[in-house]
N, C-alpha and C positions, 0 to 999 in steps of 0.2 A: 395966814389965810390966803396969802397969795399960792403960795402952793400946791394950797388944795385944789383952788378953780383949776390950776394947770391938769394938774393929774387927771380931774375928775374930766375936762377934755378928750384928754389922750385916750383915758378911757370908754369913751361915748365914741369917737374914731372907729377903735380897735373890734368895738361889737359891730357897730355897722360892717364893715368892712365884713368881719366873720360871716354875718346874716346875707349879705350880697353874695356872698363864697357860695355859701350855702344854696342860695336859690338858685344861679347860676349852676350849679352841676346837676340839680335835682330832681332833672329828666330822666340824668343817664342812671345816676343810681337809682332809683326809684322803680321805673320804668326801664326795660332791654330792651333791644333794639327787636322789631317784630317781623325782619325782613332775611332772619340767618338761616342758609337752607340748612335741608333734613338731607345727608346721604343715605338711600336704602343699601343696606349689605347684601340682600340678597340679588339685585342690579348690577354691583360691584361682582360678587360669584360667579353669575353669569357671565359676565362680560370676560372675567377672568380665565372659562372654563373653553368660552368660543374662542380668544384669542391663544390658545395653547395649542391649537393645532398647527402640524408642520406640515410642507411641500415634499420632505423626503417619503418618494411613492414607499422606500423599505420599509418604512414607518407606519404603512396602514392599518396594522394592528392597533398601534396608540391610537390614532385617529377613528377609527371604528370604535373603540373605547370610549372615546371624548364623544362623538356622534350619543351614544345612547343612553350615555350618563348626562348628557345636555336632555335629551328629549324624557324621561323620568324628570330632570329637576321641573323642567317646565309643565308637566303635569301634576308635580309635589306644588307648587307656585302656586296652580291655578285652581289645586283642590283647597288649600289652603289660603288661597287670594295674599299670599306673600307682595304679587305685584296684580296692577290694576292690569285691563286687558288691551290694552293699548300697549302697554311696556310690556304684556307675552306676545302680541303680536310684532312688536320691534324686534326680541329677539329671539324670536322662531324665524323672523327672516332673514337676521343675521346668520344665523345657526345655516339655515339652507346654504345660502350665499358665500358659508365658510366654509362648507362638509361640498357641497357639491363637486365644485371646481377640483377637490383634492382627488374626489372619488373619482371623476373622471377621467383626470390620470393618473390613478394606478389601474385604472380600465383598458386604457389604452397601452400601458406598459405592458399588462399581459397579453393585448390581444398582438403585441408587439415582436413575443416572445417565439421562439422556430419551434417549440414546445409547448403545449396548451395543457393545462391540468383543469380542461370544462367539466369534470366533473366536480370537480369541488369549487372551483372561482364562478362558473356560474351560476349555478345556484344562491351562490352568498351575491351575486352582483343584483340578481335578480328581487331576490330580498331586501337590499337594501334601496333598490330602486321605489318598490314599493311600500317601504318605510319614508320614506322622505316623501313621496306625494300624499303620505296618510297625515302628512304636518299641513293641519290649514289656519287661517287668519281671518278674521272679521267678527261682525254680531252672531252672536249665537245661530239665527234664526237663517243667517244668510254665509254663513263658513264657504270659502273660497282655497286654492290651493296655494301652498305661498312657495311653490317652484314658479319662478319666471318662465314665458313663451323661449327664452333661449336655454335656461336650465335643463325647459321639459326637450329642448331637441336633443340635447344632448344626451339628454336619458332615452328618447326613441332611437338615438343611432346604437347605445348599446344593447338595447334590447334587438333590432336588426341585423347586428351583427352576430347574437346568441342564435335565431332562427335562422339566420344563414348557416351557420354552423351545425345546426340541428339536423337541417336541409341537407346539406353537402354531406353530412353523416352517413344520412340514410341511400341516399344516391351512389356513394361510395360502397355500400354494403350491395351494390346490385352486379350480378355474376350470371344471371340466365336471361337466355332469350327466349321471346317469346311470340314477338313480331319482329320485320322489319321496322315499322315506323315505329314502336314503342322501343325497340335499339336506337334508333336514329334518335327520339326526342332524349333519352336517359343517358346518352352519350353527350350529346347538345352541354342538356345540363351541368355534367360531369364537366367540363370543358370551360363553363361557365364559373361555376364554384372555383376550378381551377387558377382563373386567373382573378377571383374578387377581390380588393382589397375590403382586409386585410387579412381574408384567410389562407394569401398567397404566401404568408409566415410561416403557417403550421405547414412543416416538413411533412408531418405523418400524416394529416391527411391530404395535401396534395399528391406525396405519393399514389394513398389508396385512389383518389379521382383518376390519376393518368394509368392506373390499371383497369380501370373499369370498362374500356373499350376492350382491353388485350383478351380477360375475363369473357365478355359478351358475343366476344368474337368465335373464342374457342367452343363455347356453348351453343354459338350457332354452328360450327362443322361437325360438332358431338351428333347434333340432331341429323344433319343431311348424312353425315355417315349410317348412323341407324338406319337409318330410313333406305339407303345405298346396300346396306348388310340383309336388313330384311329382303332382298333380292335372292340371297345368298338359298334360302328355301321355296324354293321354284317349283322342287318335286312335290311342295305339300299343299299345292295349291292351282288353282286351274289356271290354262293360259289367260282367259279374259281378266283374271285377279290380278296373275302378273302383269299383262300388259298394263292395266291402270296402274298397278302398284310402279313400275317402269316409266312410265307418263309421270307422276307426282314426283319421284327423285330425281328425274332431268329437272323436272321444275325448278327444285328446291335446291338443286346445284347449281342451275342459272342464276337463282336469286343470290345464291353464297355470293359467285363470283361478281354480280353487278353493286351489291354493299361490300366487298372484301374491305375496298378504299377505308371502310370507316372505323375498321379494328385495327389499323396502324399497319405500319411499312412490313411489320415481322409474321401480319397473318400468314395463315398457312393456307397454298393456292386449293386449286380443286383438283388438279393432277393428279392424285395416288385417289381421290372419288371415282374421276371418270374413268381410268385404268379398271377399278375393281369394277364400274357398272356397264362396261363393255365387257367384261369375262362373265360374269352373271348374263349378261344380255343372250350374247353366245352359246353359254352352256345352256340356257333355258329353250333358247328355239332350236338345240338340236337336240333337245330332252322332247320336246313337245312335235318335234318333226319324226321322232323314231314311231314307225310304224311295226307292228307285227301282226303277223297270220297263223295259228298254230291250227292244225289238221288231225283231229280224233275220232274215235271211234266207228271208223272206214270200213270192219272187217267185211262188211254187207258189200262194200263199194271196191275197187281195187285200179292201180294208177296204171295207163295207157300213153301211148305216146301221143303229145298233144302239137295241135295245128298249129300252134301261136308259141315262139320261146319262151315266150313274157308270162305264159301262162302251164299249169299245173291240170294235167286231164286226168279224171278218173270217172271210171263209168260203173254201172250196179253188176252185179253178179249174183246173188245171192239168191234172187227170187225169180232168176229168171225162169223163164217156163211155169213156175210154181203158182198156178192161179191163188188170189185173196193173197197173197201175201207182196209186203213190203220190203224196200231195202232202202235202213234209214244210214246219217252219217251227219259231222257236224261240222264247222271250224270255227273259232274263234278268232274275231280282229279285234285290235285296239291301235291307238293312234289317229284315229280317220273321224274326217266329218264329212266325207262321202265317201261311195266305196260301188264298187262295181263288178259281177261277175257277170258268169252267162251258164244255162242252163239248153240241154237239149234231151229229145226222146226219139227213137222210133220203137211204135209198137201201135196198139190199135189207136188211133188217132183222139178216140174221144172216152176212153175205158183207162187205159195203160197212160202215163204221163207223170213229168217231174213237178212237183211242189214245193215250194220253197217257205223261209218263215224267219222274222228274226226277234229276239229277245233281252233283255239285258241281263249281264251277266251276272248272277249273286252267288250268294257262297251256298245256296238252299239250290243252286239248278243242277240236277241231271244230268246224264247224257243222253234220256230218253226225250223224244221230242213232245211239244205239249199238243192239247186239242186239236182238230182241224181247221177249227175256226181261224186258229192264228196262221195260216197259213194264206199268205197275199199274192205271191205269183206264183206260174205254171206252166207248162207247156201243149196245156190243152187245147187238145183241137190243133196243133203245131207240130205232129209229128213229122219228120223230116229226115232223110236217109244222106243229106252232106255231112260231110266230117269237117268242112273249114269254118273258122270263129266266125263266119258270116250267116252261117247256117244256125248259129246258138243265138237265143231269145238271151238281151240283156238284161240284167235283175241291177238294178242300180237305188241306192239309201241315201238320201240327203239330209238326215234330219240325224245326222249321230254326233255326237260329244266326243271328241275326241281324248277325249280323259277317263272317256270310258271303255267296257270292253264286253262287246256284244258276240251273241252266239249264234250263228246262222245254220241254220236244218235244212237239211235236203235229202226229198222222199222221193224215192220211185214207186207210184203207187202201183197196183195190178189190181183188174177186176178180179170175178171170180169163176173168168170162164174164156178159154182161145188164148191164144198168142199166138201173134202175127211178129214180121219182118225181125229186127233182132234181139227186139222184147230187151231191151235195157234203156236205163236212163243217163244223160253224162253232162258232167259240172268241171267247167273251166276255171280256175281261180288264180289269181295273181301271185307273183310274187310279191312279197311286203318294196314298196316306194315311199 
């Protein structure tokens, strides 16, 4: 009996103990702990996708790759609400903050380069500039951009630098003048572009800039030469034409010479200009100074020995004696914008007398003289029996064009009745001056 109390002891022990066991763990197993985080995998992806990007600029391919396969997952994300919008707004700005800095140098690697391939690198620079500002952050209703104020400079100097480029492009492609001051300011330019950074790299087009003076230059002496050569046709046009035309290419040679400075040390001077616009000048005032007199249809008239050397006498023959009839004759001058002969008569003083008349010369005139009406000086009433040029009534024209070439008529008229003393009429005329 005693052994049973024992056992039955041991055994009242051993279940407590087990029941105490029991209770004591029967939180944990029962109940898990409620405080174990949740990793999101798509967080993880993300995280994984922005961190793979490299610093080596050769590399921008990859990285251009990672750029827009990040920005799809985060529109797959948020069509699908994979993460809340707080965690897209975390790593859309991580994303910026990763992609920017790389892209801007390999930006600057190319603009780096003595070589530019702007057609193709800008464009894509361009693009992706305006890819990353189309990334924004915040409540729906109030979306913000999630380029930093330093990000976004750094994106305005590369766009600055593409319009420069753009600029200096076009500036480059200018070769004519067309003023002074508009040479002066496109040159300026040229000069400018020239030395920007950093389009002081590209070889090629700094070249083309520092031609663009040499270019403008020569396009300005193209012009003053034409304009110097048009001289050159003197004959086919009147002296007042040429003198203006003559006045505007000194001009235009002054002005060469007062900007040569600004087409570089190798312009070419105005010397072989003003050589050709002195021999034009020359040959035109002794084109416009030749005078001539040519002497027809005289037979009525006939040549005597005259008072003055400087002058040509011939007197009428043909009617003399012969009442009602005339003795006509003509000359033509050209070259002259005044002109002067002398006309005399003896015969009845106020019946018999010389008439004179002048015309212009067409290709429709005669040699027969016109109306009487056209007939403006005479020697009427002036008969006179001296022979010397002091005894000849002057006949003098102020109003002739020297480019042109006028016909001068001279009648001896007779009435139709007498003749007195030596019944002719006589016309002094110049030699050509």
């Amino acid at each position: 009996m005693k052994n049973i109390g024992s056992k039955i002891l041991i055994l009242g022990f051993v279940i407590a103990v087990a029941v105490a066991g029991v209770l004591v763990f029967y939180p944990t197993i029962v109940k898990p702990p409620v405080d174990v985080a949740m990793n999101n995998p798509h967080t993880a992806n993300a995280e994984a996708t922005i961190g793979d990007f490299v610093e080596n600029v050769n590399d921008f391919a990859h990285n251009d790759s990672l750029f827009y396969a990040m920005v799809d997952k985060l529109e797959v994300y948020r069509l699908e609400k994979y993460l809340t919008e707080d965690e897209l707004d975390k790593q859309t700005l991580s994303l910026v903050r990763s992609y920017v800095p790389i892209f801007i140098k390999w930006c600057n690697s190319k603009f780096g380069e003595s070589t530019w391939n702007a057609k193709e690198d800008h464009p894509r620079m361009q693009k992706r500039i305006a890819d990353v500002r189309a990334l924004t952050i915040g409540p729906e209703n109030a979306r913000v951009t999630a380029v930093s104020d330093t990000h976004e400079d750094d994106l305005e100097y590369v766009e600055t630098v593409i319009r420069d480029y753009n600029k200096a492009t076009e500036v480059a492609k200018s070769s004519s003048f067309v003023s002074v001051d508009k040479a002066k300011k496109t040159i300026d330019e040229a000069n400018r572009y020239y030395n920007t950074e950093p389009l002081d790299n590209c070889k090629d087009l700094r070249t083309k800039l520092s031609e663009v003076k040499v270019k403008i230059g020569k396009s300005h002496y193209a012009k003053v030469e034409a304009k110097v050569e048009e001289m050159a046709r003197y004959r086919y046009m009147t002296e007042d034409s040429f003198n203006a035309l003559k006045e505007t290419a000194k001009s235009m040679i002054d002005e060469y010479d007062s900007n040569r400075y600004n087409y570089g040390r190798d312009a070419k001077t105005s010397d072989d200009l003003l050589i050709k616009f002195d021999e034009y000048s020359a040959a035109a005032e002794d084109y416009y100074s030749v005078k001539s007199i040519y002497i027809g249809h005289n037979y009525e008239w006939e040549y005597i020995d005259s008072p003055d050397s400087s002058y040509r006498a011939l007197q009428s023959y043909y009617n003399k004696g012969r009442d009602g009839y005339n003795a006509t004759m003509y000359f033509d001058i050209s070259g002259y914008d005044e002109f002067t002969f002398y006309i005399r008569s003896y015969g009845e003083s106020n019946y018999d007398y010389v008439k004179v008349c002048k015309v212009l010369k067409t290709n429709s005139i005669g040699s027969y003289p016109p109306a009487s009406s056209y007939y403006s000086d005479s020697t009427y009433g002036k008969s006179t029996s001296g022979t010397s040029i002091y005894s000849y009534t002057p006949v003098t024209y102020t109003d002739l064009d020297r480019n042109q070439t006028y016909r001068i008529y001279v009648v001896y008229q007779k009435d139709n009745t007498n003749s007195y003393n030596d019944d002719r009429g006589y016309v002094l005329i110049p030699y050509a001056n």
